[in-house]
C-alpha positions in Angstrom: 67.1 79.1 102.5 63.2 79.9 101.5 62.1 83.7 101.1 59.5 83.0 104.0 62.5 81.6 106.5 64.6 84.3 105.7 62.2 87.1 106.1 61.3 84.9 109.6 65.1 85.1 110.9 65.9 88.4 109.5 69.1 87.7 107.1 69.1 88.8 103.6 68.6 86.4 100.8 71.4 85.9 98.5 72.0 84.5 94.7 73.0 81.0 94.7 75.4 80.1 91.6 75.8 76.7 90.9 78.4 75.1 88.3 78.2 71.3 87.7 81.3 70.2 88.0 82.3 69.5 84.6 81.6 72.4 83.5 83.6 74.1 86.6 86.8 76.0 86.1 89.4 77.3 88.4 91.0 80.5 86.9 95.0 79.9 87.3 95.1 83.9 87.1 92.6 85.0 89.7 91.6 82.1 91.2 87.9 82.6 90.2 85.5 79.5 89.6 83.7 79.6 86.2 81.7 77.9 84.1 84.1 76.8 81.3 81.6 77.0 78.7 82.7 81.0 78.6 85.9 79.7 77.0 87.9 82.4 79.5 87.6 83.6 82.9 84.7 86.3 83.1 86.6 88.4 86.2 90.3 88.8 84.4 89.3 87.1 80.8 92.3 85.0 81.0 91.9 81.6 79.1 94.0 79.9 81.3 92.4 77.2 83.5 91.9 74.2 85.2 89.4 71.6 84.8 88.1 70.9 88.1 86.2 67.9 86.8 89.6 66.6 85.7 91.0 66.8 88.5 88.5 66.5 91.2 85.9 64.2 89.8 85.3 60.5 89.9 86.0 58.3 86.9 82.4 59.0 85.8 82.5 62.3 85.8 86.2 62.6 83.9 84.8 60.3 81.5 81.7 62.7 80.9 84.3 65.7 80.4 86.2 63.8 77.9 83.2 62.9 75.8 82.5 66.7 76.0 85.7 67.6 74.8 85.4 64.7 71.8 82.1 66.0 70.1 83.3 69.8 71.5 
């Protein structure tokens, strides 16, 4: 929502994170979603995770993660 159109309806503006999803991570520990290029989760620092990309994506976007993890 635009500054102008929130000031317009009266509700407070808020922060927008976005994670691409191969670089998305779901925290086993805490259940936090994280970018995975912190290497651990940034709420309970466990390095325990899943690759949403993996496991979510479409072929094109697995196959994107695995080149990652090949030059990584």
């Amino acid at each position: 929502m635009g500054k102008l159109l929130s000031l317009i309806i009266g509700k407070e503006e808020k922060p927008v994170q976005a994670i691409p999803l191969e670089h998305a991570a779901l925290c086993i520990n805490c259940e936090t979603v994280f970018d995975m290029t912190e290497r651990a989760c940034p709420v309970c620092c466990s390095e325990v995770y899943l690759n949403v990309g993996i496991a979510f994506g479409d072929e094109e976007t697995r196959s994107r993660i695995r080149q990652l993890a090949v030059t990584a």
